[in-house]
C-alpha positions as CSV (number, residue, x, y, z in Angstrom):
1,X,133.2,94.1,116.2
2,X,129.6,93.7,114.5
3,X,127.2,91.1,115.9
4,X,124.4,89.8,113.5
5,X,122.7,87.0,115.4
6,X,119.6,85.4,113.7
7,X,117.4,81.9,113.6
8,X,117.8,80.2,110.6
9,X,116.7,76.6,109.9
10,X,115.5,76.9,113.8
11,X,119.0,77.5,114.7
12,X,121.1,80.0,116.3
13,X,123.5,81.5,114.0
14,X,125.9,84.6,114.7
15,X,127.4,86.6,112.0
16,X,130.2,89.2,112.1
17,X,130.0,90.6,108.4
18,X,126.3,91.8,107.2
19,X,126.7,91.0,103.6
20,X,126.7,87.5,105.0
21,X,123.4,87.3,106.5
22,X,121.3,84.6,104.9
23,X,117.8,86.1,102.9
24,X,115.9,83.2,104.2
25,X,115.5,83.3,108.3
26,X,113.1,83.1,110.7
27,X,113.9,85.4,113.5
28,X,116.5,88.7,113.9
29,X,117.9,88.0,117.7
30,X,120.9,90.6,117.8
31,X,121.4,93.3,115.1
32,X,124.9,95.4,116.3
33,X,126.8,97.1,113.0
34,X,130.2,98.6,113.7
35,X,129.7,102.1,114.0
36,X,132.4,104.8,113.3
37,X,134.4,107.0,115.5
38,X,133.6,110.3,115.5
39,X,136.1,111.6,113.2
40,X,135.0,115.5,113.3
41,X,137.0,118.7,114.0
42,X,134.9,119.1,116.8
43,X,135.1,115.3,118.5
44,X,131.7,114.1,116.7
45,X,130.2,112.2,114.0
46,X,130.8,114.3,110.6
47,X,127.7,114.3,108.9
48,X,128.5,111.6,106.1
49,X,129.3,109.4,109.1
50,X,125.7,110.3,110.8
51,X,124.3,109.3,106.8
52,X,125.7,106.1,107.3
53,X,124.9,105.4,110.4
54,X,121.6,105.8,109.7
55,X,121.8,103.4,106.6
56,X,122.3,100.6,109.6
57,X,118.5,101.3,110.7
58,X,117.3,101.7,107.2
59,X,119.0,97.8,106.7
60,X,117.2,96.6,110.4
61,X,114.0,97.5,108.8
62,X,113.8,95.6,105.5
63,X,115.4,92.4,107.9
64,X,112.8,93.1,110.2
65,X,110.1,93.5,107.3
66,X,111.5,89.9,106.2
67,X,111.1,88.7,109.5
68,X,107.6,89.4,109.8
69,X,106.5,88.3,106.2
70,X,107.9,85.1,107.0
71,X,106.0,84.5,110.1
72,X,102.5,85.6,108.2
């Protein structure tokens, strides 16, 4: 199961689903997405799975660039 935890309001607040992460917060604590299961021939990732896996750290990055420009 994903994990979002972040401060908001200088609170704690935990978050299963991404799309329900708040735009306004002050610090990312916990960022874990639910990855696939390697659903090649071969036992691994097919590479539409590794494209959206990578997605996940494209999405950490503009959080993280939030976080930041918040605390400037």
């Amino acid at each position: 199961m994903a994990s979002f935890k972040f401060v908001v309001n200088g609170e704690l607040v935990s978050y299963d689903s991404y799309e329900d992460i708040p735009n306004d917060f002050e610090h990312v604590i916990e960022f874990v997405p639910d990855l696939p299961e390697p659903a090649g021939e071969d036992g691994q990732h097919t590479d539409e799975q590794h494209d959206q896996m990578a997605e996940w750290n494209t999405r950490l990055q503009k959080l993280m660039e939030k976080e930041r420009a918040s605390s400037n």
